[in-house]
Biotite code that builds the C-alpha atoms (Angstrom):
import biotite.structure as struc

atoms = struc.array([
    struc.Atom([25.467, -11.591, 29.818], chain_id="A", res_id=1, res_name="UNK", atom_name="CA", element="C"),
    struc.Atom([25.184, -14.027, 27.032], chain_id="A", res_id=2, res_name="UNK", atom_name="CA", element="C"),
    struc.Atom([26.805, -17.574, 27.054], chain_id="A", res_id=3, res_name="UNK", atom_name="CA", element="C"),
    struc.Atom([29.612, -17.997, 25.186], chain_id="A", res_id=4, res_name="UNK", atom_name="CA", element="C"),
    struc.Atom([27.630, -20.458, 22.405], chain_id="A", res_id=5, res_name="UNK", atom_name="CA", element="C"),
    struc.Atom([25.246, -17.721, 22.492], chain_id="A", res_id=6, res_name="UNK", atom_name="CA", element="C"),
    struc.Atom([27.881, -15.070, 21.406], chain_id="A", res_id=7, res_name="UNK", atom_name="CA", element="C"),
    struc.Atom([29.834, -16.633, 19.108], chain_id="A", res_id=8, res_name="UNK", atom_name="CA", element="C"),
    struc.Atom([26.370, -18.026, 17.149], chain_id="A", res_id=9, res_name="UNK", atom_name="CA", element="C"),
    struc.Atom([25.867, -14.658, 16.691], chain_id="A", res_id=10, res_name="UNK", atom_name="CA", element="C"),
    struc.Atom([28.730, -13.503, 16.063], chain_id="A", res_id=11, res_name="UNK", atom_name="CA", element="C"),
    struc.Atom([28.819, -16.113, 13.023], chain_id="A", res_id=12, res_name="UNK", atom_name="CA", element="C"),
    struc.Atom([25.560, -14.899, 11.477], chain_id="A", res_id=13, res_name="UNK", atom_name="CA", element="C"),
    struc.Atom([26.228, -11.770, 11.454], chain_id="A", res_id=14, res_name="UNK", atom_name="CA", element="C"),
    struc.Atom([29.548, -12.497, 9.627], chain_id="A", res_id=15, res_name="UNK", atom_name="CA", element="C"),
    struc.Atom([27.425, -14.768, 7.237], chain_id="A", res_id=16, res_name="UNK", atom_name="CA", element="C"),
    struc.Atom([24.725, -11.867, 7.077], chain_id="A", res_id=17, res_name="UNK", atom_name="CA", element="C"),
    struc.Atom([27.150, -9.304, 5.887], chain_id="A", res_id=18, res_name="UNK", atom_name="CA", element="C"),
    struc.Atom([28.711, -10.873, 3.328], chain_id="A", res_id=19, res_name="UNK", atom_name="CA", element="C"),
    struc.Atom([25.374, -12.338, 2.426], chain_id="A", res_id=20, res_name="UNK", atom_name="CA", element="C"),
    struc.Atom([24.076, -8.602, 1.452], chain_id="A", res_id=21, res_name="UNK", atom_name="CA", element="C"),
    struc.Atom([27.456, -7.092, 0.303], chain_id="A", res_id=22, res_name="UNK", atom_name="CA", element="C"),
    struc.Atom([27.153, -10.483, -2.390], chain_id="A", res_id=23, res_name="UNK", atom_name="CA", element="C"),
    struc.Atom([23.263, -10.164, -3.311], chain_id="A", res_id=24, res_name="UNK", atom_name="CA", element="C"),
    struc.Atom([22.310, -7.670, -1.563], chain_id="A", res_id=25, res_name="UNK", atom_name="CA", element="C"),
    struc.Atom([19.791, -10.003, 0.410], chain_id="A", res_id=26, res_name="UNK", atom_name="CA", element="C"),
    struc.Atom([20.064, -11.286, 3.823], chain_id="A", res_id=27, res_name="UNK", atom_name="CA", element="C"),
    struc.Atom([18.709, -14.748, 3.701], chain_id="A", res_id=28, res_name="UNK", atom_name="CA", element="C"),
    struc.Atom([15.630, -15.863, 5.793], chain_id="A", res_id=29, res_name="UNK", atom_name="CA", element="C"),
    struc.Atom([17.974, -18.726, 6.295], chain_id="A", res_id=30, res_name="UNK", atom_name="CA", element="C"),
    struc.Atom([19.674, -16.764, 8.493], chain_id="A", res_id=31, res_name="UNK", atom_name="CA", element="C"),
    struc.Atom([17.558, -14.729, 9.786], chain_id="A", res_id=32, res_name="UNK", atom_name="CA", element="C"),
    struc.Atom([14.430, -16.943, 10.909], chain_id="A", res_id=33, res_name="UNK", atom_name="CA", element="C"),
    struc.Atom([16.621, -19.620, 12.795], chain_id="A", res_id=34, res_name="UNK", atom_name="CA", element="C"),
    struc.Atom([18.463, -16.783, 14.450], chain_id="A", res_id=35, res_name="UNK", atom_name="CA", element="C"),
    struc.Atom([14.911, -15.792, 15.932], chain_id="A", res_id=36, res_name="UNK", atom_name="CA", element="C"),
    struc.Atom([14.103, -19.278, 16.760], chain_id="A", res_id=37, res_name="UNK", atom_name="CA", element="C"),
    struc.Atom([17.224, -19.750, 18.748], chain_id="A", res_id=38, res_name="UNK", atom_name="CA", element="C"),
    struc.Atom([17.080, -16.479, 21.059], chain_id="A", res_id=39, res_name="UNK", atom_name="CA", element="C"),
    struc.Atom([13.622, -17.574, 21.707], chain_id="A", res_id=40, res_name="UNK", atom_name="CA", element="C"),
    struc.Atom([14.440, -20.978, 22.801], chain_id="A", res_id=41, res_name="UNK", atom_name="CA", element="C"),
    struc.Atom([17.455, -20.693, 24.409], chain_id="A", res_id=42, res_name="UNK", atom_name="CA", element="C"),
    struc.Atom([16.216, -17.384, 26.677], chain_id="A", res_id=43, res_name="UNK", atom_name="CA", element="C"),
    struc.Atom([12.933, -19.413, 27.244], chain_id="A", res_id=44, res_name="UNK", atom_name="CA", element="C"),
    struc.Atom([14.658, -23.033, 28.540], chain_id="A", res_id=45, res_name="UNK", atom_name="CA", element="C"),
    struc.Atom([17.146, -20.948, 30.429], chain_id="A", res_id=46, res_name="UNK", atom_name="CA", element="C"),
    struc.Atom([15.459, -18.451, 31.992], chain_id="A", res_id=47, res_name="UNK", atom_name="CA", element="C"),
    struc.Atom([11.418, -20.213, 31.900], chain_id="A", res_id=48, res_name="UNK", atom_name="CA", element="C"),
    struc.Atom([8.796, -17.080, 31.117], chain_id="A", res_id=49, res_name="UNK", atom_name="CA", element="C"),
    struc.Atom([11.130, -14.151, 32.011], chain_id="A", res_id=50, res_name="UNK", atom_name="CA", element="C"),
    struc.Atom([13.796, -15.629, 28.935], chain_id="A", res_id=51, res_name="UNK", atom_name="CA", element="C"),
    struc.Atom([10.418, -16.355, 26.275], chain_id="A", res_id=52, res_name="UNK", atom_name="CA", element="C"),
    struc.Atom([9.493, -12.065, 27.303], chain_id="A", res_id=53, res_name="UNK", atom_name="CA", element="C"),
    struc.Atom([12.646, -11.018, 27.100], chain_id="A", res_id=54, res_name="UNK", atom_name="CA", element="C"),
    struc.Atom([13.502, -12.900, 23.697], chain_id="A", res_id=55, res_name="UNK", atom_name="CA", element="C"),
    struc.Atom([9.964, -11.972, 22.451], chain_id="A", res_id=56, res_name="UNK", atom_name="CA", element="C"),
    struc.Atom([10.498, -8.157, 23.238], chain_id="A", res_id=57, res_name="UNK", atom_name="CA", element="C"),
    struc.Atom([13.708, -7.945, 21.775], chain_id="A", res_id=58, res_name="UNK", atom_name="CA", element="C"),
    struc.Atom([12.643, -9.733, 18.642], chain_id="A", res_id=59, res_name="UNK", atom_name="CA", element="C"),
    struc.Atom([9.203, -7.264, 18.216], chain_id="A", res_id=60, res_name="UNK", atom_name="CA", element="C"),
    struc.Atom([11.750, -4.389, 19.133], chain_id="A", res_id=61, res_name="UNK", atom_name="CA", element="C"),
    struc.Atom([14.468, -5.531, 16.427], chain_id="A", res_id=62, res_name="UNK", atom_name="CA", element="C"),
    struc.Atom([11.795, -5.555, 14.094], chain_id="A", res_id=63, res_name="UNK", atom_name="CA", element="C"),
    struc.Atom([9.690, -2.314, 15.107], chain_id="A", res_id=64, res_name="UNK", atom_name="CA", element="C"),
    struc.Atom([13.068, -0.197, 14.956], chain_id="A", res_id=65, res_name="UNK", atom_name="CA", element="C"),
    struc.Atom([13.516, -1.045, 10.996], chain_id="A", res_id=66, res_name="UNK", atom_name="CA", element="C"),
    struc.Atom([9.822, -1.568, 10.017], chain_id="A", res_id=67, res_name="UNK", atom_name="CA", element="C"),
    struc.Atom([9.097, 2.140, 9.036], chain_id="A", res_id=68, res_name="UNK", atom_name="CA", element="C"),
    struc.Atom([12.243, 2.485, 6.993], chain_id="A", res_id=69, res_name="UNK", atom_name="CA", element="C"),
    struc.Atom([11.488, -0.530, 5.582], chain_id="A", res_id=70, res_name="UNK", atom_name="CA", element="C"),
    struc.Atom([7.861, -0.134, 4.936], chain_id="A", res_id=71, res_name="UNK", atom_name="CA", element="C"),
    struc.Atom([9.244, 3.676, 3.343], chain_id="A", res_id=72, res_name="UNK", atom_name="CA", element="C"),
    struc.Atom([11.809, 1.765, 0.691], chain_id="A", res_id=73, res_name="UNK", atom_name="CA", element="C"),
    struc.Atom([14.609, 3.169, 2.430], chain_id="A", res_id=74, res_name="UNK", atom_name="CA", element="C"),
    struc.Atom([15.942, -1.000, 3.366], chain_id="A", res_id=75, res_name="UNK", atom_name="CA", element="C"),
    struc.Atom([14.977, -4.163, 2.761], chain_id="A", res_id=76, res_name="UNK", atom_name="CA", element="C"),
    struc.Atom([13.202, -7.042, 4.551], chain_id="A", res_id=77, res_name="UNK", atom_name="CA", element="C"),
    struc.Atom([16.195, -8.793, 5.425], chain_id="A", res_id=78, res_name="UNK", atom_name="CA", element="C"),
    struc.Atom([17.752, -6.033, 7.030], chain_id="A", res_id=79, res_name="UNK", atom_name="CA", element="C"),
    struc.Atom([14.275, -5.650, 9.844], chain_id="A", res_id=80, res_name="UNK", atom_name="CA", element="C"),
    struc.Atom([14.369, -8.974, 10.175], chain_id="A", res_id=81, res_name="UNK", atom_name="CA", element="C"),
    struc.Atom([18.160, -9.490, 10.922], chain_id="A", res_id=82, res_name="UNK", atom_name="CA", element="C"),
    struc.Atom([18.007, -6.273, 13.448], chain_id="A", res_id=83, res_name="UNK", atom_name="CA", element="C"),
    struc.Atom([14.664, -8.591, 14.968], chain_id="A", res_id=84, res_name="UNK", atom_name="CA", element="C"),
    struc.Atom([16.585, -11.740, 15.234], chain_id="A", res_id=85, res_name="UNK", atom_name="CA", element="C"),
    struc.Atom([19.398, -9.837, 17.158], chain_id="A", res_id=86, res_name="UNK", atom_name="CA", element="C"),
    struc.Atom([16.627, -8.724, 19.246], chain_id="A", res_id=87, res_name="UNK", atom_name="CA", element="C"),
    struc.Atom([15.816, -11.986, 20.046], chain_id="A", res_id=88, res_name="UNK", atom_name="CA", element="C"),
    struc.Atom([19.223, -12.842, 21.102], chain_id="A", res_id=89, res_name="UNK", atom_name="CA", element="C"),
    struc.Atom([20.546, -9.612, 23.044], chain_id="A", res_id=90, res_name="UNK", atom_name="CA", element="C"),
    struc.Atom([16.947, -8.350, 24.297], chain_id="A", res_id=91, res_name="UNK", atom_name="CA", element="C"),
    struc.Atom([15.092, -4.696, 24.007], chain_id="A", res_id=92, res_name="UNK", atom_name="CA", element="C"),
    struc.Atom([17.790, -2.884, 25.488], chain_id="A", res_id=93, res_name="UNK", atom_name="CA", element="C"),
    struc.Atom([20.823, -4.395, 23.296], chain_id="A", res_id=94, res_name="UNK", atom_name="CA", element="C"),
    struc.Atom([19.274, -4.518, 20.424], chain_id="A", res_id=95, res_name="UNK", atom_name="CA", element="C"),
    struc.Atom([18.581, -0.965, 20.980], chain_id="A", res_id=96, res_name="UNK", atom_name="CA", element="C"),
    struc.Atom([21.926, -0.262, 21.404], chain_id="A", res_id=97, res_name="UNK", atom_name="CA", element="C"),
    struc.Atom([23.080, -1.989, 18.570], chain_id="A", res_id=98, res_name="UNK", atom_name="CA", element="C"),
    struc.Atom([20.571, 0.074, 16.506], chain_id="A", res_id=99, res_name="UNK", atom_name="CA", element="C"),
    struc.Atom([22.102, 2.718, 17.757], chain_id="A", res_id=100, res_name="UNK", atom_name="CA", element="C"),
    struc.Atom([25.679, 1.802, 16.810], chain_id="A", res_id=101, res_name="UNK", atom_name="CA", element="C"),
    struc.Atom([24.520, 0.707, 13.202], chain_id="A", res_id=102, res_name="UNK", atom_name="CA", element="C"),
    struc.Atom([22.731, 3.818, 12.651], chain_id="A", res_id=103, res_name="UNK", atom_name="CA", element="C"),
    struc.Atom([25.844, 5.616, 13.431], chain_id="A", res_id=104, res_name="UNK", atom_name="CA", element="C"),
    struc.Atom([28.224, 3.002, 11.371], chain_id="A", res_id=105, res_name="UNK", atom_name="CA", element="C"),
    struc.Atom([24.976, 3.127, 8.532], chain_id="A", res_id=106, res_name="UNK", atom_name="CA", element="C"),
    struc.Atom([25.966, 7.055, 7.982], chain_id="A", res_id=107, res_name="UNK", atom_name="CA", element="C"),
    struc.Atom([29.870, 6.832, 7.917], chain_id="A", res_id=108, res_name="UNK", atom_name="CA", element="C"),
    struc.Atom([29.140, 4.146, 5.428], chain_id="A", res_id=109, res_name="UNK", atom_name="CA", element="C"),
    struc.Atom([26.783, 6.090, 3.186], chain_id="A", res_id=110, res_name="UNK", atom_name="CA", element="C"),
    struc.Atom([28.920, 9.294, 3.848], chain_id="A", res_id=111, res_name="UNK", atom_name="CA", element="C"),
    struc.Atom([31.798, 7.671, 2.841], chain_id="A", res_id=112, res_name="UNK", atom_name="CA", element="C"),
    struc.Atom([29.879, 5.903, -0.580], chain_id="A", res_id=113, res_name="UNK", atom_name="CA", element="C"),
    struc.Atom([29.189, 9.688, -1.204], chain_id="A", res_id=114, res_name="UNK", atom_name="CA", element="C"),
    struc.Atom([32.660, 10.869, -0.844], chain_id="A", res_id=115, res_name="UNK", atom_name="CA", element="C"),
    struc.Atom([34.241, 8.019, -2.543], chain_id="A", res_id=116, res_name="UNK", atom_name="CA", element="C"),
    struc.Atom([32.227, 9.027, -5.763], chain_id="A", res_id=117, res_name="UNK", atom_name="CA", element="C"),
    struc.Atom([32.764, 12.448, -6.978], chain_id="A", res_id=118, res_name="UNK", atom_name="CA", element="C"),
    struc.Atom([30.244, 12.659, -9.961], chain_id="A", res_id=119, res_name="UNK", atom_name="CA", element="C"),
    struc.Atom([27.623, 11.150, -6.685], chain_id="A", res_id=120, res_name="UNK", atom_name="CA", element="C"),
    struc.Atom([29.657, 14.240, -4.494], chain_id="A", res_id=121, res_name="UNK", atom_name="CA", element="C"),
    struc.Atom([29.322, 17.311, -7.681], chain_id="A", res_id=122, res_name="UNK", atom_name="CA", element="C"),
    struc.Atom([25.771, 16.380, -8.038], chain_id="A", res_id=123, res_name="UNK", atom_name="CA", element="C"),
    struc.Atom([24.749, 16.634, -4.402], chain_id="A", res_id=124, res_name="UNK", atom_name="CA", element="C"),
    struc.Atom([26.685, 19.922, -3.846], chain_id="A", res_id=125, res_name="UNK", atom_name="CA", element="C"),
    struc.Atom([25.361, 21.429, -6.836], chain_id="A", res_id=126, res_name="UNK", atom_name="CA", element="C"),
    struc.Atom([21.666, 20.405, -5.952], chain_id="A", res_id=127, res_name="UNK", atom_name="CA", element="C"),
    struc.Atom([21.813, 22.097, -3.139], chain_id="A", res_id=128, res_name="UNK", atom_name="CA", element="C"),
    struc.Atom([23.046, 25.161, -3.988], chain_id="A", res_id=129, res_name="UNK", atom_name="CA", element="C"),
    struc.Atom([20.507, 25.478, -6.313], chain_id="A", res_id=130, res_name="UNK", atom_name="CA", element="C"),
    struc.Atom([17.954, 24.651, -3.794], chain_id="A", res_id=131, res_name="UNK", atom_name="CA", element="C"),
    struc.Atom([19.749, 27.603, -1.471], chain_id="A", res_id=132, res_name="UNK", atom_name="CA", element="C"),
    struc.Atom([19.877, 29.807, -4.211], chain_id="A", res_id=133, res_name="UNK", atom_name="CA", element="C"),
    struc.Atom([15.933, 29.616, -5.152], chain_id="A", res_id=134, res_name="UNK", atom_name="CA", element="C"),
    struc.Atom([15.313, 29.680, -1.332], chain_id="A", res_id=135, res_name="UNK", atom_name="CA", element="C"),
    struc.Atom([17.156, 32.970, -0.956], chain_id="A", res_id=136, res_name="UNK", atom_name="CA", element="C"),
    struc.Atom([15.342, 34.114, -3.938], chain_id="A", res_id=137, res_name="UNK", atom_name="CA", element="C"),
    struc.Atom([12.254, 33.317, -3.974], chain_id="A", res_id=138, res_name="UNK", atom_name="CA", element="C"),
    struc.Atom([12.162, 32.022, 0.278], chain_id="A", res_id=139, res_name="UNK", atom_name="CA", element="C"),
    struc.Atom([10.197, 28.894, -0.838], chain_id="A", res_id=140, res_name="UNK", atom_name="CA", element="C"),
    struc.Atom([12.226, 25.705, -0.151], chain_id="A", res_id=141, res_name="UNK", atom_name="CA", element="C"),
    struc.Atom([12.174, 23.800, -3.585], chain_id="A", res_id=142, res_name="UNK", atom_name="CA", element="C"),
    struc.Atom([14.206, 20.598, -3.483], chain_id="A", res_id=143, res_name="UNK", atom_name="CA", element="C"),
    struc.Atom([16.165, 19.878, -6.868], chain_id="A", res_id=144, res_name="UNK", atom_name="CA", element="C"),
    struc.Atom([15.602, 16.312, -7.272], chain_id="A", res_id=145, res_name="UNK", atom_name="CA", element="C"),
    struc.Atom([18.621, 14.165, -8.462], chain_id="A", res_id=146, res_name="UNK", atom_name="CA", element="C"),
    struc.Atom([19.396, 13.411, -11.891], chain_id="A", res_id=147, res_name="UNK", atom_name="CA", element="C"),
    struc.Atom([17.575, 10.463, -12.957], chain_id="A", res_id=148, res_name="UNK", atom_name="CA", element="C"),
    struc.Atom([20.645, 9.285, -15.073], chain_id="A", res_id=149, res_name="UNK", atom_name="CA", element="C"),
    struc.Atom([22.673, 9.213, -12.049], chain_id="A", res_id=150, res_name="UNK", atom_name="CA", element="C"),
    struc.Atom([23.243, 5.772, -10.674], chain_id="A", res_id=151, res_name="UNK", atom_name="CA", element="C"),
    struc.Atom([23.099, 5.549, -7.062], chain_id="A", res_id=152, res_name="UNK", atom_name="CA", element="C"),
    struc.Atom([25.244, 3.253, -4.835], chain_id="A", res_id=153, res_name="UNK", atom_name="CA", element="C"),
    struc.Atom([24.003, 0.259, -3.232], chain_id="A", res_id=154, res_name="UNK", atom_name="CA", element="C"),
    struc.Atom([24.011, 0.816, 0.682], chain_id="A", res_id=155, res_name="UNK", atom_name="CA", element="C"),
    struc.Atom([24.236, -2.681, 1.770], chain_id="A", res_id=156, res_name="UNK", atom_name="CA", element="C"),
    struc.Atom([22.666, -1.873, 5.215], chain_id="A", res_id=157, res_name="UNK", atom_name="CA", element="C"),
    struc.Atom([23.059, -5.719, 6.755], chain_id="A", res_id=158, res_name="UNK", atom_name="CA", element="C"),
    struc.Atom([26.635, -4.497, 7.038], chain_id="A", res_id=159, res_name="UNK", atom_name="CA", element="C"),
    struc.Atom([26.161, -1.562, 9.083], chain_id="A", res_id=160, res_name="UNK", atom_name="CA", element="C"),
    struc.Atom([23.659, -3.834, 11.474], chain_id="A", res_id=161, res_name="UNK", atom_name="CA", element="C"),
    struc.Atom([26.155, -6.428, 11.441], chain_id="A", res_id=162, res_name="UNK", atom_name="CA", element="C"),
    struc.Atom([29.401, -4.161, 12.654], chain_id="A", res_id=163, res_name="UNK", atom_name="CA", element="C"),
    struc.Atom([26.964, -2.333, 15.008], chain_id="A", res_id=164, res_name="UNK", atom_name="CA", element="C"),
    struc.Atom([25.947, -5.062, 16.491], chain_id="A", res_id=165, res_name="UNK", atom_name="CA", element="C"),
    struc.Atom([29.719, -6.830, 16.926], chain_id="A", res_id=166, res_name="UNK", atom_name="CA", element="C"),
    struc.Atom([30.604, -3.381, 18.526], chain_id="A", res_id=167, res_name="UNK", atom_name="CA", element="C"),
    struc.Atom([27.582, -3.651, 21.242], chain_id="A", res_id=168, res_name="UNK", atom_name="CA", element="C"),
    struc.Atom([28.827, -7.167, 21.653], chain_id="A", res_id=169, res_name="UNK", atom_name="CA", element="C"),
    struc.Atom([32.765, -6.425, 21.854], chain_id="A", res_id=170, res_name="UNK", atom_name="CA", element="C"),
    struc.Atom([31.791, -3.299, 24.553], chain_id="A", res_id=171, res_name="UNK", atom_name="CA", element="C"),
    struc.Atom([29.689, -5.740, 26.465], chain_id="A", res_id=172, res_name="UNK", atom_name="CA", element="C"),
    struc.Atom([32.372, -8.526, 26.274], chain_id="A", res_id=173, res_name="UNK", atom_name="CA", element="C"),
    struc.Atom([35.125, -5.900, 27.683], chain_id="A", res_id=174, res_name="UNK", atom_name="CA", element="C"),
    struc.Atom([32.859, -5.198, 30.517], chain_id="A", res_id=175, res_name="UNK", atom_name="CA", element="C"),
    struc.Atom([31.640, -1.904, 29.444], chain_id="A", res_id=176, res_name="UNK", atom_name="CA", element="C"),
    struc.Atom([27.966, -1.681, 29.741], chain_id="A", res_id=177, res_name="UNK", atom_name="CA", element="C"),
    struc.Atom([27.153, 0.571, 26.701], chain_id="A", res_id=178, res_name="UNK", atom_name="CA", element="C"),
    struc.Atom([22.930, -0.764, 27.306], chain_id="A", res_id=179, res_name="UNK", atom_name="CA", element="C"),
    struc.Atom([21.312, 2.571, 27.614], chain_id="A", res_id=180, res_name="UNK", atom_name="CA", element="C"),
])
């Protein structure tokens, strides 16, 4: 269980955070470096070498969960390094849970950016029945690639990590132990 200064730290950062990337669409390192710094210290003074390990692992797990999407264009920086510093706060198994929870938050949101857009929505639906149509036809898969007129929303992804995250922390808070 995390202390209460611990919590509500958090808590506050990840506020900051999401607003942060719904504003600019960058989550500072402001944010996100000090966050790291105080998991590690406060784990490491309180709990000695078991605290530094289990701050360390959750920050190198944070980060390892978002580095490939990252590295692939699909997020930025800010977002592997915010999902690290939680890591360094809640440990391997929380902050795998929160990925968990922001993954699943992360596709409502995009679903719903999708929905909310219906020359986004007629595109995708007519792209792939194309794509089903020359598959039937011809049984090659050929992916019609979007238009490249077609703007495409801004998935601010800090937000999704930042509600996951206050969900992991409200379960845990209510006593429910959602750590895998």
């Amino acid at each position: 269980m995390m202390s209460i200064f611990l919590t509500i730290a958090l808590c506050t950062i990840l506020i900051l955070a999401a607003v942060q990337d719904l504003r600019v669409q960058k989550i500072p390192n402001l944010l996100t470096y000090p966050t790291m710094g105080m998991g590690v210290i406060y784990h490491s003074v309180t709990n000695g070498l078991d605290g530094f390990l289990f701050a360390a692992t959750g920050l190198a797990a944070g980060i390892g969960l978002l580095i490939v999407p990252y590295i692939m264009g699909g997020m930025g920086a800010g977002d592997a390094k915010l999902m690290g510093a939680i890591g360094a706060v809640v440990g391997p198994k929380g902050v795998f849970t929160a990925f968990l929870f922001s993954a699943i938050i992360g596709g409502i949101y995009a679903l719903l950016l999708i929905l909310l857009r219906p020359q986004l929505r007629r595109g995708l639906v007519e792209r792939h029945v194309m794509t089903l149509k020359t598959f039937v036809f011809t049984r090659q898969f050929i992916p019609i690639p979007a238009a490249e007129d077609v703007k495409k929303p801004k998935l601010c992804y800090g937000i999704a990590i930042a509600l996951g995250t206050l969900l992991y922390i409200s379960l845990e808070l209510s006593g429910y132990n959602p750590i895998i």
